[in-house]
C-alpha positions as CSV (number, residue, x, y, z in Angstrom):
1,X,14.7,-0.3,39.9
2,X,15.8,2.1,37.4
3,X,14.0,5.6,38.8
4,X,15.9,8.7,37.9
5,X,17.6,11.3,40.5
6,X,13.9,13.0,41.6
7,X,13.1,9.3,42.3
8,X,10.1,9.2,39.4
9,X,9.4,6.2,38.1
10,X,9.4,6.0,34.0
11,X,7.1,4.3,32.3
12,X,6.8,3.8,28.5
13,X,3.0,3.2,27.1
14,X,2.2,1.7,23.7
15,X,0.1,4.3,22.1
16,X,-1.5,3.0,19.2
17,X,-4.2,6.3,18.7
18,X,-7.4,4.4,20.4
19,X,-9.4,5.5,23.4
20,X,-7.8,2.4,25.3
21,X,-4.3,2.9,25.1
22,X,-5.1,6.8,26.2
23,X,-6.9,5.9,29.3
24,X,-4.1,3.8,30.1
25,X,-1.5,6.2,30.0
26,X,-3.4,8.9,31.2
27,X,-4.0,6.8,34.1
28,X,-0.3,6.0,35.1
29,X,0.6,9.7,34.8
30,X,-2.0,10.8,37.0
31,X,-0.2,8.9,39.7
32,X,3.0,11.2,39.0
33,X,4.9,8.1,36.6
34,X,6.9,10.5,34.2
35,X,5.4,8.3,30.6
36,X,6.3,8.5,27.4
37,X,4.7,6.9,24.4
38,X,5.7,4.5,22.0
39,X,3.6,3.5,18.3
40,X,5.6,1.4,16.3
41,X,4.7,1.7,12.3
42,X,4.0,-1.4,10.8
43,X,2.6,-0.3,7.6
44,X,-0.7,-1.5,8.2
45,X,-1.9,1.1,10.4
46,X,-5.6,2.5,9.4
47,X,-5.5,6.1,10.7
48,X,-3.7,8.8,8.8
49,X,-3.5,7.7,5.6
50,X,-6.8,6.9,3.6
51,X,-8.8,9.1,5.4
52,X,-6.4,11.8,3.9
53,X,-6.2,10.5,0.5
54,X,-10.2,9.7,-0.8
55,X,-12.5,12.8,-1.2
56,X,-15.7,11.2,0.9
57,X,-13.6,11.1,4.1
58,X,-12.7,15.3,3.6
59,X,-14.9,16.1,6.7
60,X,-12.6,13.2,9.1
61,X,-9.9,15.1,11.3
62,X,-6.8,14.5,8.8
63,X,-4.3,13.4,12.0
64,X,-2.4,10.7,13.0
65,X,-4.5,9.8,16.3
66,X,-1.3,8.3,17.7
67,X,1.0,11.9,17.8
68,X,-2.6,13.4,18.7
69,X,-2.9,11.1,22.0
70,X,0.2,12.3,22.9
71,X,-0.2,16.0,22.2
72,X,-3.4,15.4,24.7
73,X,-1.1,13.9,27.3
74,X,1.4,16.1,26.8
75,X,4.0,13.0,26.7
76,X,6.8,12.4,24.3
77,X,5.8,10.1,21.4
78,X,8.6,8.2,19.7
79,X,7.3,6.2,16.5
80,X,9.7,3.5,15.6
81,X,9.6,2.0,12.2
82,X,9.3,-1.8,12.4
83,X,8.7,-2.6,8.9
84,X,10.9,-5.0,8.3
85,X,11.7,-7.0,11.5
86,X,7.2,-6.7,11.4
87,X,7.6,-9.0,8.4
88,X,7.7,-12.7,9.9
89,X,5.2,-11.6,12.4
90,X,2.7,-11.6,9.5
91,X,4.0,-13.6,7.6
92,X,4.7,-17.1,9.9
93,X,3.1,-16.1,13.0
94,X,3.5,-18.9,15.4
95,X,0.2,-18.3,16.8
96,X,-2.1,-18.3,13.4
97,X,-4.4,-15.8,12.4
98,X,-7.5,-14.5,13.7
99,X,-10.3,-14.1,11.7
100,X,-8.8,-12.4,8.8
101,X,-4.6,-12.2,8.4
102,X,-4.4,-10.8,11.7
103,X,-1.7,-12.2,13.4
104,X,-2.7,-10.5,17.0
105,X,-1.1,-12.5,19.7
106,X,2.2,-12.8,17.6
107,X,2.0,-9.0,16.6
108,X,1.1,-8.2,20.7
109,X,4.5,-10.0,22.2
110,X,6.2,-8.5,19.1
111,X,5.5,-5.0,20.3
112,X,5.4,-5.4,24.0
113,X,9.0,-7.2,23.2
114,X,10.4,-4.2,20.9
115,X,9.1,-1.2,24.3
116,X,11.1,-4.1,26.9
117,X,13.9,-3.1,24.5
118,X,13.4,0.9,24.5
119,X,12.9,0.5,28.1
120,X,16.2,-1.2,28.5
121,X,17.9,1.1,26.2
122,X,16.2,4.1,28.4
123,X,16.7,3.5,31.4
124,X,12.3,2.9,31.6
125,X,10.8,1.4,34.9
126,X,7.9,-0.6,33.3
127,X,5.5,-0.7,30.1
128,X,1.9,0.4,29.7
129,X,-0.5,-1.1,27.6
130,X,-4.3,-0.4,26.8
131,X,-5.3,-4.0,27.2
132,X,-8.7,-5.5,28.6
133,X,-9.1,-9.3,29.5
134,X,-11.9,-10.4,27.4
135,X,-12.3,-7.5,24.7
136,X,-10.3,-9.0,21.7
137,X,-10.9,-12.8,20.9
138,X,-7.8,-13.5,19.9
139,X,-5.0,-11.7,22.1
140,X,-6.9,-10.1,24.9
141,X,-8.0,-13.2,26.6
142,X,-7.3,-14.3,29.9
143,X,-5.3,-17.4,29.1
144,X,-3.3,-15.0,26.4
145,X,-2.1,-12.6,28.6
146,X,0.6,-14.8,30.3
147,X,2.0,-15.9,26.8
148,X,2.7,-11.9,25.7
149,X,4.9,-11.7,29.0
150,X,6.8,-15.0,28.3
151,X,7.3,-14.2,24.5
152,X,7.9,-10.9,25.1
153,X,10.3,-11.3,27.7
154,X,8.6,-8.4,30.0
155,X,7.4,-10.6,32.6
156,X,5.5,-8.5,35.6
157,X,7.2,-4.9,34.2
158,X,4.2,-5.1,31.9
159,X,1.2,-3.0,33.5
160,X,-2.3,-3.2,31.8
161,X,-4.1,-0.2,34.1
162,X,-7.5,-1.0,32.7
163,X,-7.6,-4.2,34.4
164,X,-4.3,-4.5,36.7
165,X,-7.3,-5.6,39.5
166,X,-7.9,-8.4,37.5
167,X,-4.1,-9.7,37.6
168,X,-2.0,-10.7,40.1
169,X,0.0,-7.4,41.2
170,X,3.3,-6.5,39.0
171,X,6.9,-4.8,39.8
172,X,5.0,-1.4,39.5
173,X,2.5,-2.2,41.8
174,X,4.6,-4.2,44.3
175,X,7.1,-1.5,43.9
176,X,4.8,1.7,44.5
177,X,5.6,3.5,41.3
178,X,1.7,3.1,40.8
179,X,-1.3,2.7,43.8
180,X,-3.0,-0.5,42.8
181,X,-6.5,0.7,44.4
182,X,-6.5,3.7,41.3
183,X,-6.4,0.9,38.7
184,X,-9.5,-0.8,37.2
185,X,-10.6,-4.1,36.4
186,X,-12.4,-3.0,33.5
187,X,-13.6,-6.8,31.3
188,X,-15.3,-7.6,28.2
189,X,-16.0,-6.4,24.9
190,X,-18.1,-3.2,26.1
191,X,-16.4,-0.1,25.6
192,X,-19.0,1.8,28.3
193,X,-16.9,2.0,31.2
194,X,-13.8,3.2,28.9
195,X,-16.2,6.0,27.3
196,X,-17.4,6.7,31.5
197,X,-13.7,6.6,32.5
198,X,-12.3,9.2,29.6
199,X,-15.8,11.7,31.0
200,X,-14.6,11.5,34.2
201,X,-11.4,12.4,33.6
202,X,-12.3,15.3,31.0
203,X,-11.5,13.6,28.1
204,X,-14.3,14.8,25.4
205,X,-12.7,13.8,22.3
206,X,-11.4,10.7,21.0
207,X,-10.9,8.0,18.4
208,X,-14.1,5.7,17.4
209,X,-14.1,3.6,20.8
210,X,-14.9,0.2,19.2
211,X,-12.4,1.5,16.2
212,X,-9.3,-1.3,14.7
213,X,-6.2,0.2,14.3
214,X,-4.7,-2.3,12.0
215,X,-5.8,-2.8,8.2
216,X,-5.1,-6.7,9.0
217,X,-7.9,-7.1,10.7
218,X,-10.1,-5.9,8.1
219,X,-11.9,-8.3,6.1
220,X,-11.4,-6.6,2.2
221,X,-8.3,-5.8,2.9
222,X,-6.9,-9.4,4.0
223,X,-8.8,-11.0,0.9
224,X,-6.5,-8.2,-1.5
225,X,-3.3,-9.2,0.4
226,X,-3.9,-13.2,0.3
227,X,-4.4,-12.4,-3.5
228,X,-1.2,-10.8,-3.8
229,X,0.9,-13.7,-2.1
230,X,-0.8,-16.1,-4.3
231,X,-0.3,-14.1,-7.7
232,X,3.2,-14.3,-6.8
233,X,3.5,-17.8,-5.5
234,X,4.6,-16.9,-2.3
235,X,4.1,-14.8,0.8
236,X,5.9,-11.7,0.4
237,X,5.3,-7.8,0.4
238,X,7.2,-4.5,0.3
239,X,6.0,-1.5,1.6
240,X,4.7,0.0,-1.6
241,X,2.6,-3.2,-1.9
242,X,0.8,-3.1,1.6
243,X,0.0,0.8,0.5
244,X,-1.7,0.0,-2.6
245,X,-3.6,-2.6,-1.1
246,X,-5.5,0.0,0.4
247,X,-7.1,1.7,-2.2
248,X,-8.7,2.1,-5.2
249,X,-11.0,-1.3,-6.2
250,X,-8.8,-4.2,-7.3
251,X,-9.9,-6.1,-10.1
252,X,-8.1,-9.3,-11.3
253,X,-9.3,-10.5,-15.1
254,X,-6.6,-12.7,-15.7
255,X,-4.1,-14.9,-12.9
256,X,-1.2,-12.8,-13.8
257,X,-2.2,-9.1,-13.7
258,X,-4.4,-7.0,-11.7
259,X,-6.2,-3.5,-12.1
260,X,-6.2,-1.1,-9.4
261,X,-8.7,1.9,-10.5
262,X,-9.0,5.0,-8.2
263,X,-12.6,5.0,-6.8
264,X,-11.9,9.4,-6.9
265,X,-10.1,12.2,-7.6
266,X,-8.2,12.3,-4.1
267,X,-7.3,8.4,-4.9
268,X,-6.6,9.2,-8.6
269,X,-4.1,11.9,-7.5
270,X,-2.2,9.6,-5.0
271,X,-1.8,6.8,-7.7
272,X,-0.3,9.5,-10.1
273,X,3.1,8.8,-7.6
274,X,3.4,5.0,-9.0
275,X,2.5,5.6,-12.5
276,X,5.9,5.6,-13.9
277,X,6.2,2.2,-11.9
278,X,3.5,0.5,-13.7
279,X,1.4,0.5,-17.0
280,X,-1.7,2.3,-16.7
281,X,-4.7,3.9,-18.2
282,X,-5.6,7.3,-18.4
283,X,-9.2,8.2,-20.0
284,X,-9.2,11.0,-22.2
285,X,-12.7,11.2,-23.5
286,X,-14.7,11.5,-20.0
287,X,-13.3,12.0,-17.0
288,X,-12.6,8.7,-15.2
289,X,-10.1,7.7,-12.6
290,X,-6.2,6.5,-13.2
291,X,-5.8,2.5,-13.9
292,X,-2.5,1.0,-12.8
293,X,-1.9,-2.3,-14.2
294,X,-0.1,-4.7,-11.8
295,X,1.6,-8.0,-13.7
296,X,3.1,-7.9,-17.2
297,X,0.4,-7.9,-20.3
298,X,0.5,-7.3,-23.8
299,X,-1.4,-5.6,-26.2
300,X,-4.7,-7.6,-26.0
301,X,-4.7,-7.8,-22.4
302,X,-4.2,-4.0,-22.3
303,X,-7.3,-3.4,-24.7
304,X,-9.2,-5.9,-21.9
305,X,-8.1,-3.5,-19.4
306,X,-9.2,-0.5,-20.5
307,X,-12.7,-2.0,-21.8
308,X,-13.2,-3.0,-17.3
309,X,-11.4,0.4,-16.6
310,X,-14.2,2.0,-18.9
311,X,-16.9,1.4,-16.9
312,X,-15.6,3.4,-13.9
313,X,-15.7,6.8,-15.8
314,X,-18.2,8.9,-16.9
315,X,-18.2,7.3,-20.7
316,X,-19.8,3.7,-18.8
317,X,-22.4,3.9,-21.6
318,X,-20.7,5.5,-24.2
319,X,-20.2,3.6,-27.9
320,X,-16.5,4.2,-27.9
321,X,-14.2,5.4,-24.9
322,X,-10.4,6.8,-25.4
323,X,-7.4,6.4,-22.9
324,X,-3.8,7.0,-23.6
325,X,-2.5,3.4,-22.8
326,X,1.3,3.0,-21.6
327,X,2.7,-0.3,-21.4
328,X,5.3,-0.7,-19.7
329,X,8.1,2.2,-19.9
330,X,6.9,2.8,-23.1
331,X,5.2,6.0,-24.5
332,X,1.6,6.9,-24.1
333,X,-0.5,5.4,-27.4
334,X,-4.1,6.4,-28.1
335,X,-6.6,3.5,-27.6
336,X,-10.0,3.9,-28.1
337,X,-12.4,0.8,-27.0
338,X,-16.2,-0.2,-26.3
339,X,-16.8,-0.1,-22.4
340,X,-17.0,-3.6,-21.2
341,X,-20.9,-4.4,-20.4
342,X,-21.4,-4.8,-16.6
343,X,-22.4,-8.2,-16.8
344,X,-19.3,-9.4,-18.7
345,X,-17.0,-8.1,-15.4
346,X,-17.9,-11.3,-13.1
347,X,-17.9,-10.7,-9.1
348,X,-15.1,-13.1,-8.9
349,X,-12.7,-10.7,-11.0
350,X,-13.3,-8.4,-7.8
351,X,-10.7,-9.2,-5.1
């Protein structure tokens, strides 16, 4: 036991901005645990960073839900960047994948493992999580939950307060840092007794309940990163990469390059950061949005381009549509082209 001189225990909860991971924590303090949060950036992480970018999401609270949680707590938030050593979790995850490249079991011990490490480092009693038996398919199961405290190497310090009844007691429990008959043994993929749990206890406001936190999980989003490991040949990403995957429409005409076109003015202003990195397309007839052009193309290919990148902007049924092309590094050169016909632009270009 590792309590400080006023005999608190300290726990450390993952906070990853949901209603879940709140409850939890909330839940542990309330029994007098001093708790501070960890969220460990991946890259992938949904909240904070489209909804601030693309006009049609200007009414969403513009806040990292994560630093938010903790501000409601009135806990300590550390957010640890795990970009890198996050890597061979998605990319060889010894459990597979769920549904879509969602490596959830693998990416669960990885971050239950990285808090048994702060904890260490800290001088922490035991870690929080927001977990349920039964609500995810894939790393929230019964059978699953043993494997995260093997691979993670936190064994019984690991306390999941939404449904510690469920388990078999752990050190916190055993150890009366926390009063086992205040837990829950909360089940299944409804989120009603979370929602009745966060009225009880005041809690009014809230990320979406039912609400993924990870970008991996997402359908669109896995199909546009699988497309990227296979234009390259292999599976591999920087962070700039995993970024652009999330916006703008990706259109692919050819194997070897790939438009991204801003779907607004908000996404059209983000993409004017990586401009300089790629060629791109800037209409200067009608308004329309910013093309980057991922791969190495020449001339023709370029005139291709901007015919698909035509039909985004307002000069879709125009005769002739300008854009100042740059290839490359090279200097911008007026190129004026008929907007590709809608039914030329096949819905398997789309990734």
């Amino acid at each position: 036991m590792t309590t400080n001189a006023q005999n608190q225990a300290k726990a450390v909860a993952l906070i990853s901005g949901g209603l879940d991971s709140m409850l939890a924590a909330r839940v542990v303090k309330d029994q007098g645990v001093h708790v501070e949060g960890l969220n460990f950036f991946t890259g992938f992480c949904v909240e904070g960073h489209t909804h601030a970018i693309r006009n049609h999401d200007r009414k969403r609270p513009k806040r990292n839900n994560a630093l938010w949680v903790a501000e409601q707590l009135g806990i300590k938030l550390h957010i640890i960047d795990v970009i890198e050593e996050y890597k061979d979790v998605v990319i060889n995850p010894r459990h597979g994948y769920g549904a879509n490249l969602n490596p959830c079991l693998d990416c669960k011990s990885f971050m239950v493992g990285k808090a048994r490490q702060w904890m260490q480092a800290h001088g922490f009693d035991f870690i929080v999580t927001g977990e349920v038996v039964g609500q995810r398919p894939m790393s929230q199961r019964r059978e699953t939950f043993p494997v995260v405290q093997r691979e993670s190497g936190a064994g019984d310090l690991l306390l999941r307060p939404l449904c510690a009844k469920l388990q078999s007691p752990t050190a916190a429990e055993r150890n009366g840092w926390v009063d086992r008959q205040s837990l829950y043994d909360f089940s299944g993929r409804s989120r009603k007794p979370q929602m009745a749990l966060a009225a009880a206890l005041g809690i009014e406001d809230y990320a979406q309940p039912a609400g993924g936190c990870c970008f991996l999980t997402d359908a669109t989003y896995s199909r546009k990163l699988n497309d990227l490991w296979q234009s390259r040949g292999k599976k591999t990403y920087e962070l700039d990469d995993i970024m652009l995957l999330k916006v703008g429409r990706h259109i692919r005409p050819r194997p070897h390059f790939k438009l991204i076109i801003a779907r607004d003015a908000g996404e059209t202003n983000y993409l004017q950061g990586y401009r300089h990195r790629f060629s791109h397309l800037t209409m200067t007839s009608h308004n329309g949005p910013l093309t980057l052009i991922e791969g190495d193309i020449n001339e023709s290919e370029m005139a291709l381009a901007a015919r698909i990148a035509a039909r985004f902007g307002q000069g879709r049924d125009a005769n002739r549509v300008t854009f100042d092309a740059v290839l490359g590094r090279g200097d911008p050169v007026p190129l004026c082209i008929q907007p590709l016909p809608s039914s030329e632009i096949p819905a398997q270009w789309y990734v």
